[in-house]
N, C-alpha and C positions, 0 to 999 in steps of 0.2 A: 443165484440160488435163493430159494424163498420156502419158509415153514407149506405145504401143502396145506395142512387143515386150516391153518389159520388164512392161507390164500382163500379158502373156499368160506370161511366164517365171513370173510371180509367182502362178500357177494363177486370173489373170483376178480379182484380190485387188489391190485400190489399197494402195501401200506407206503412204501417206498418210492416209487417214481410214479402213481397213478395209472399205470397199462392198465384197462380195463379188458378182461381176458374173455373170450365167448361164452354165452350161457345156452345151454340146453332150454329149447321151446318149453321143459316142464320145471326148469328153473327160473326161467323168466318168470315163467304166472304164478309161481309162489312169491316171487320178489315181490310183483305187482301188487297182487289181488290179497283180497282183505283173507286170514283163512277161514276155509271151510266154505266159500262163496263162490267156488267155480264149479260150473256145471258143464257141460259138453252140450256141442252145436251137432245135430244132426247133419252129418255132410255125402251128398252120392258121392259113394269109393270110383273113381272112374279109376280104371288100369285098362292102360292101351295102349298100344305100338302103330300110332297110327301113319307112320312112314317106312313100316318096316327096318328101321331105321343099325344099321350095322356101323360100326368103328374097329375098334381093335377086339371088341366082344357086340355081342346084341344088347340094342336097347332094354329087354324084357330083364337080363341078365343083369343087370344095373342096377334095374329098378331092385329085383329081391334082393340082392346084396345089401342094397341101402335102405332096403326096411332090415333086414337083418342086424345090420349094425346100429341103427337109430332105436327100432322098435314103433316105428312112425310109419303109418301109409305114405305118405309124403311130407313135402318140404314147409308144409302150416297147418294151425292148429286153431280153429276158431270156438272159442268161450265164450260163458256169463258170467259176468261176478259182479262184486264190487270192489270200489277202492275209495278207502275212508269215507264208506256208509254210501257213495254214490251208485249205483248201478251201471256197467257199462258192457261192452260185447268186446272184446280182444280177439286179435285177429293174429299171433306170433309165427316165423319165418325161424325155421331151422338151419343153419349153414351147414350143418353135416350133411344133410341129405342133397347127395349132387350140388354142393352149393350152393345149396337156397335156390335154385333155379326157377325160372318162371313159366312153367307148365300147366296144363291144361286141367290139374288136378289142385294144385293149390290157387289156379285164378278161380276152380270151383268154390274152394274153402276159403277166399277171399270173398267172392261176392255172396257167397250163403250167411257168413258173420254181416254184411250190412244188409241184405234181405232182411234179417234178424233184427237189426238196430232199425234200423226202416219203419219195419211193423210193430216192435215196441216203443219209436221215440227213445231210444236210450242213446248217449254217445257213443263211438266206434274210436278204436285205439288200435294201430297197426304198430310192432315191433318187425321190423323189417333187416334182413341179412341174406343178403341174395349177390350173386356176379353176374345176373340179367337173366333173358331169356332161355328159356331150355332150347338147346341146339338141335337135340335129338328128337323134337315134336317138330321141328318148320315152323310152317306159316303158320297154324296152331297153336304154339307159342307165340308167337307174336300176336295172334289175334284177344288176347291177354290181356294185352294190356290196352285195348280198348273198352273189351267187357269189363274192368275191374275200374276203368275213370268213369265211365257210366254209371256205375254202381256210387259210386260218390260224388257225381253229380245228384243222383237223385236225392240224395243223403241233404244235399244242399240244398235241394227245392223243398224238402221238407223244414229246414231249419234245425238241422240235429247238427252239433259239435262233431267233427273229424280231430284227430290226433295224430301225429306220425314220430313215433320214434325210432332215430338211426344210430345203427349201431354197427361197426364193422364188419364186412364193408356191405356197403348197398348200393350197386349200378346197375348199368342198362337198362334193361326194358320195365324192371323194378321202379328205378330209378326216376324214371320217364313217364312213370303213371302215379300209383297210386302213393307212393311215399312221397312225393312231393305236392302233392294236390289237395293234402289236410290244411284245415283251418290255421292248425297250430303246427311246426317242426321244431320240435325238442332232439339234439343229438345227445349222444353221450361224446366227452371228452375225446378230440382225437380220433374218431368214427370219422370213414372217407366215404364219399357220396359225390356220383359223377356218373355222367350215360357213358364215353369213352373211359378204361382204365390207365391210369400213366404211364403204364410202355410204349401204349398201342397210339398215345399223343404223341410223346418224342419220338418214336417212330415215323408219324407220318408229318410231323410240323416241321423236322430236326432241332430241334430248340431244346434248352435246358429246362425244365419247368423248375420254381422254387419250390421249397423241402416242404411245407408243408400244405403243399396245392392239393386240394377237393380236400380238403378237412374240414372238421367241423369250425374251427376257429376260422378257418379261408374264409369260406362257406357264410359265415355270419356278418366277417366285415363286408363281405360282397352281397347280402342280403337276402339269403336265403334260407338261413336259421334260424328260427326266433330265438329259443332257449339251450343250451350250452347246460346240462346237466349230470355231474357226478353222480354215480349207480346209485349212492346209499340217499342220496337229494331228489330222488325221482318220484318216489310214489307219494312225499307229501306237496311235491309239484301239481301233479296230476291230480292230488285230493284239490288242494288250492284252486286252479282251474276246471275244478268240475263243478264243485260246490258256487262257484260266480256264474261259470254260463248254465247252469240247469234251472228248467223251466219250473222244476218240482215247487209245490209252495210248503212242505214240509222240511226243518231239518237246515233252516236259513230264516236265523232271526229278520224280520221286517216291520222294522217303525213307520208308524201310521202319521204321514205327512201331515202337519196343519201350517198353514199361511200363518203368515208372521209379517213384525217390523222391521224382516232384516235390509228389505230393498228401500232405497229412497227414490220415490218419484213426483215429489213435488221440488221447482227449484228453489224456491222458498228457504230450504232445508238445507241449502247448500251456499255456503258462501264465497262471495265473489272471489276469485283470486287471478295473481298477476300469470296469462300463460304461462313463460316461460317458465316461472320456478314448479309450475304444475311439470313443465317437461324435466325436469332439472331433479325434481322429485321422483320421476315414473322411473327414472334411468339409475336413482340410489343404487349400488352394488348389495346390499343389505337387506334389500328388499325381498321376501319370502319368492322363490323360483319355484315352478311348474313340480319337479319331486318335493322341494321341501311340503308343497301342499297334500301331493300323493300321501307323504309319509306322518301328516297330521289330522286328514280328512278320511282317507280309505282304508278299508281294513282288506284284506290278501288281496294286492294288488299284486297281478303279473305282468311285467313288462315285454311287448311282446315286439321284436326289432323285424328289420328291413321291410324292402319293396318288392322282394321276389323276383328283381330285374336283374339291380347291380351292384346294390350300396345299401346299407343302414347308415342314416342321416343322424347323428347322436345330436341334432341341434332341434329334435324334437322326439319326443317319448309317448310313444303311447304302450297300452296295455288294458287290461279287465281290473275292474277291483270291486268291492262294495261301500256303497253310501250309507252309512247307518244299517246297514244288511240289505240293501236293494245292490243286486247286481248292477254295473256299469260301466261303461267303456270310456276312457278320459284319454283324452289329446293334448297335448300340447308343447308349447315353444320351452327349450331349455338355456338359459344364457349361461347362470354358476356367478360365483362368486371370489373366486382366485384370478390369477391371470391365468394359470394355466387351465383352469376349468374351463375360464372363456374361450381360450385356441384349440380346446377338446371339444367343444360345443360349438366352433364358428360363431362366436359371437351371439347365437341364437337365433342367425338366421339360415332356415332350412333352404337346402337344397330339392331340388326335383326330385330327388329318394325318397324326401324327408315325405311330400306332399302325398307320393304314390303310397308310402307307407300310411299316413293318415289315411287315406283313400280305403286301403284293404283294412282297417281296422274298423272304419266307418261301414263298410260293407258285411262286416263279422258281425258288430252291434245290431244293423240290420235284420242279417240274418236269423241272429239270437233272440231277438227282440228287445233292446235291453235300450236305454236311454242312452245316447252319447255326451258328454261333457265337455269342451275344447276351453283352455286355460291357455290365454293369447299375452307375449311379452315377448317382441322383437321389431327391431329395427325395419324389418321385412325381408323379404325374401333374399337369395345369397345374390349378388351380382357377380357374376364371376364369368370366363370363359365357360370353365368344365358344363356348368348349369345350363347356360347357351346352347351346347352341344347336346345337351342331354334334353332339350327343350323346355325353361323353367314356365315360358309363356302356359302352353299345353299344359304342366302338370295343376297348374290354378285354376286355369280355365276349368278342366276338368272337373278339380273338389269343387268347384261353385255349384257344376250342372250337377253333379251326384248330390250333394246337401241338399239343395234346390228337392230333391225327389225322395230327399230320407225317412221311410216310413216309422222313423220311432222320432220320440222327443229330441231334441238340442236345445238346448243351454251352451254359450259362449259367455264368457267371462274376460274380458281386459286387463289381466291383473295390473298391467307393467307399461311399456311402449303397446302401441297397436300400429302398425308401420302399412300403410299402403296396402295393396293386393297381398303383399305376403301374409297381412293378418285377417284382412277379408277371405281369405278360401280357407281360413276357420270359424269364420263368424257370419256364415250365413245358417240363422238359428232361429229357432222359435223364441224366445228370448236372447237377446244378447243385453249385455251388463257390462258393467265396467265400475273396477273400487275407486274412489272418492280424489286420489292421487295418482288416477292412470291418462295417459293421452292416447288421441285414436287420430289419426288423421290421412289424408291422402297422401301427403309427403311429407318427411323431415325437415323440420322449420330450419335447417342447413341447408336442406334440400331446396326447400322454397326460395329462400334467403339467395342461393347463388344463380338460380334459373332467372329469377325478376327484378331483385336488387343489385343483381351481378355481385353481392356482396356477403360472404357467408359469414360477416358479423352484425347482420340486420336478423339473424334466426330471431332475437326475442320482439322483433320486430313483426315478422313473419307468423313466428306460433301466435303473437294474437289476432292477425288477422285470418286465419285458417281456423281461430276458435277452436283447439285441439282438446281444452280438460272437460270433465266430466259435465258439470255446469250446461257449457254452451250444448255440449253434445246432446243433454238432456232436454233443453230447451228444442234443440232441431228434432228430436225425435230419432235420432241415430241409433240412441240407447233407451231401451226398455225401463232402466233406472240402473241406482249407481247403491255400492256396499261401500257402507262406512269403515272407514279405517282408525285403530287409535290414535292418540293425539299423538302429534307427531310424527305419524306416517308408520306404515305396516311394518319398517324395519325395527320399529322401535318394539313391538312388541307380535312377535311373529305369529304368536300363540292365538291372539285376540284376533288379528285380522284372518286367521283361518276357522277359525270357531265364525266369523263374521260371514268367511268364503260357505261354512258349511250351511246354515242357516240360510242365506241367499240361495243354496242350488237346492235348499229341503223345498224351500215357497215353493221356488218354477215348479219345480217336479209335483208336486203335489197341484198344481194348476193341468199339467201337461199330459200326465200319465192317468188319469181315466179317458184321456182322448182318443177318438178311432182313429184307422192310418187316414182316410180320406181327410178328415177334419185339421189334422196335424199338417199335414200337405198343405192345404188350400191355405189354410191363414198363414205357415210361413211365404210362400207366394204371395197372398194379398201383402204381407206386411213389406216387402221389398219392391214390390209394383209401384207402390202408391211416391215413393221416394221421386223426388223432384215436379211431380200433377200438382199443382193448384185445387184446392180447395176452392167449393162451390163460390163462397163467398168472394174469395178474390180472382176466379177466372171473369174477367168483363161477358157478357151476355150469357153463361153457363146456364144452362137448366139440368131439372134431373135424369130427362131424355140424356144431356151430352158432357155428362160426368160419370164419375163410381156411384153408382147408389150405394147409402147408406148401410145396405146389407154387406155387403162387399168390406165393410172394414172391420178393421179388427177387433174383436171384444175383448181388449185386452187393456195393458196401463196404454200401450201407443196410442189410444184413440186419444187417450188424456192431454197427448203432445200434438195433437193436427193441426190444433187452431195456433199453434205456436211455431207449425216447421218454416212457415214462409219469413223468410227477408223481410226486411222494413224496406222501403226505396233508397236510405243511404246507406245499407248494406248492398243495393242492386247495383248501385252504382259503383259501388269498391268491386262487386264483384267481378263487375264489366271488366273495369279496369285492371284487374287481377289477369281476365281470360287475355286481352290485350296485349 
């Protein structure tokens, strides 16, 4: 038993166990929307019985009952408003009326609210509470939920933000289109979301299902929720992510990039050091991780989880945030710093989830236009059976070809370890960097150590002849240039080496972001083409007919590095013998 007014003061939220109880389609949009900022969407009233369609009463009979008791033509409501100053088109689903059902009338009053957001560019926000399709329309309900993922596809081909928030319960045919097809899936607490309902599984599997299967908590370790949010935490969610991915340039502080001396790309500047303690250094436990950066460089960063497969990979984070007020998308590897942070994190190195998730957040930034950031610090990718199975080759392969084609900036950063392919299918970038105490290399100098030495305490042996720190990288041209660290290394003073991280991503950006899509394309391409070609000068008979011409490279700091990427001859020859 529970005070009523105070339940309903509480947005219909038990102060006590957290039920969060159903709200009325015109209690939702007050929760929502900023007041006094909703306006109504013009919508054709379709009423029809287009199966003639009888049960235990007539369909038509149903329908007036439940405008009678709702006060609602049907089961959603599409608006304008805003929320904290944003501008947006809401689209809310009533469960009183037949159950939120998916009928021919509310996929009208779905797809009319993105017509709506469509033609004005504005973001679209579904509140969804539905048991699936309407039974009593047929194939007409069903065809529903085609017309309504179309309608958000087109949503996508223009580049507008989609939202979907689930709220108990939302299946079927709902389920199966438009609530799960948004950019973003924010649940409320405990909200079930599932195309089959759990009777009708244990029913036809005989199996027990666990107690809280199609939950939102399920649901998210299995990666299909981004966000997991309490009623009264919703709407400055929603402000937080509106305010990052909107296009507007009003109403979003933005500092005006100037280049600076925060990169180092002379090696001049850099002093020689012994590899390993460069590896020995990268691996510090103390050393600022992938959040700690988030939470001293970004201001309303949302973290936004899984693959929409099968899994959210916590051994990497991504989400939106802004840079000094420029919207942006940031990637990256998470290790921690406890023991058990690291067995919650896998050590930092991502799984096949982890990478598919990079992938769709790389594709959101895409869409949005928004610059991507990727913050690299791991051993490499997970080795494991489960990964195997799940195809970890595939899911690299993949980020490579997608980045390869990324119409907006990248910036990649090395902060830590850079480990093999796990860290290359985040560092294929228009600039890639690496701080002053990071290593990058194609195996762990363990790795190397036990494959050619047969001996895995030849690694310091190993990382110098793989030339892993920043130095050597900078000389091969691997790395675009290297961010200085305090003395003594980033752990020592975490503060400085992320003020150092922040200035480093203002330069590139400020290089990157007047660039068009084509331009930003072509030179990441030229700059990873050209990796292992011989320059003019050292291919034996080369002319400009049967090289790169000149045009072709990069006008960037990399040109700086060309005449430096080639080997000496007793480098060709260790290397030989290396491949050997």
């Amino acid at each position: 038993m529970i005070y009523g007014r105070r339940f309903d003061r509480a947005g219909r939220v038990c102060a006590d166990c957290g039920w969060h109880g159903p709200l009325t389609a015109d209690a939702r949009l007050d929760l929502l929307l900023d007041p006094g900022s909703r306006r109504e969407i013009d919508v054709l009233a379709i009423d029809g019985d287009p199966l003639g369609f009888v049960d235990s009463r007539p369909y038509p009979d149903r329908l007036r009952a439940a405008r009678a008791a709702t006060g609602l033509h049907d089961g959603a409501v599409a608006v304008r408003g805003t929320i904290e100053g944003n501008p947006v088109v809401v689209v809310v689903m009533d469960f009183r009326f037949l159950g939120g059902s998916l009928g021919a009338a509310v996929g009208e009053v779905f797809t009319r609210g993105a017509e709506v957001a469509l033609r004005e560019r504005t973001p679209l926000i579904t509140v969804t509470a539905s048991g699936g399709a309407r039974m009593q329309e047929g194939a007409i309900a069903l065809m529903q939920m085609a017309k309504t993922s179309q309608a958000l596809g087109q949503l996508d081909e223009a580049g507008i933000l989609t939202v979907s928030i689930i709220t108990d319960p939302t299946f079927g045919g709902v389920a199966a289109s438009f609530a799960t097809l948004a950019d973003v899936i924010i649940a409320e607490p405990r909200a079930r979301l599932g195309f089959a309902g759990r009777r009708v599984i244990e029913q036809t599997i005989r199996q027990v299902l666990p107690d809280d299967f199609q939950t939102a908590e399920f649901l998210q370790t299995h990666g299909v929720v981004d966000i997991i949010s309490p009623r009264r935490e919703l709407r400055p969610a929603l402000g937080r992510l509106l305010s990052v991915s909107s296009r507007r340039d009003d109403g979003i502080p933005r500092q005006q990039f100037r280049a600076g001396g925060a990169i180092l790309t002379d090696i001049a500047d850099l002093p020689e050091r012994d590899a390993w303690e460069s590896v020995r250094a990268a691996r510090r436990l103390g050393r600022p991780s992938t959040l700690d950066y988030i939470d001293m460089i970004l201001e309303d960063f949302t973290e936004l989880r899984g693959d929409r497969m099968s899994a959210d990979c916590p051994a990497l984070v991504a989400g939106l945030g802004r840079l000094d007020g420029i919207p942006v998308a940031v990637i990256g590897t998470q290790k921690g710093h406890t023991a058990d942070e690291l067995r919650h994190r896998n050590f930092g190195m991502p799984t096949p989830s982890g990478y598919r998730k990079s992938a769709r957040v790389m594709r959101l930034a895409a869409k949005l236009g928004l610059p991507v950031i990727t913050l690299i610090d791991t051993a490499g990718a997970y080795p494991g059976r489960e990964a195997e199975e799940q195809a970890q080759a595939v899911a690299i392969a993949e980020n490579l070809r997608l980045m390869a084609g990324l119409a907006v900036p990248v910036v990649a950063v090395v902060t830590g370890e850079g480990g093999s392919g796990g860290a290359l299918a985040l560092a294929f970038a228009d600039r890639v960097l690496m701080c002053a105490n990071a290593v990058y290399s194609v195996i762990s100098a363990e790795g190397c150590a036990s494959i050619l030495w047969k001996d895995p305490a030849a690694a310091p042996r190993a990382a110098a002849a793989l030339r892993v720190n920043s130095r050597e990288l900078l000389r091969l041209g691997i790395v675009d240039g290297v961010i200085p660290e305090p003395d003594g290394g980033a752990d020592t003073d975490p503060a400085a080496a992320a003020a150092a991280l922040r200035a480093a991503l203002r330069t590139c950006l400020a290089d990157l972001t007047p660039l068009d899509q084509m331009t930003l394309v072509t030179r990441r391409r030229t700059r990873f083409r050209q990796f292992g070609v011989p320059t003019t000068s050292d291919a034996p008979g080369s002319s400009d007919e049967t090289t790169m011409a000149d045009e072709t490279t990069i006008p960037d700091v990399t040109t700086a590095h060309t005449a430096q990427t080639q080997p000496q001859p007793a480098q060709l020859e260790t290397t030989t013998e290396a491949h050997r």
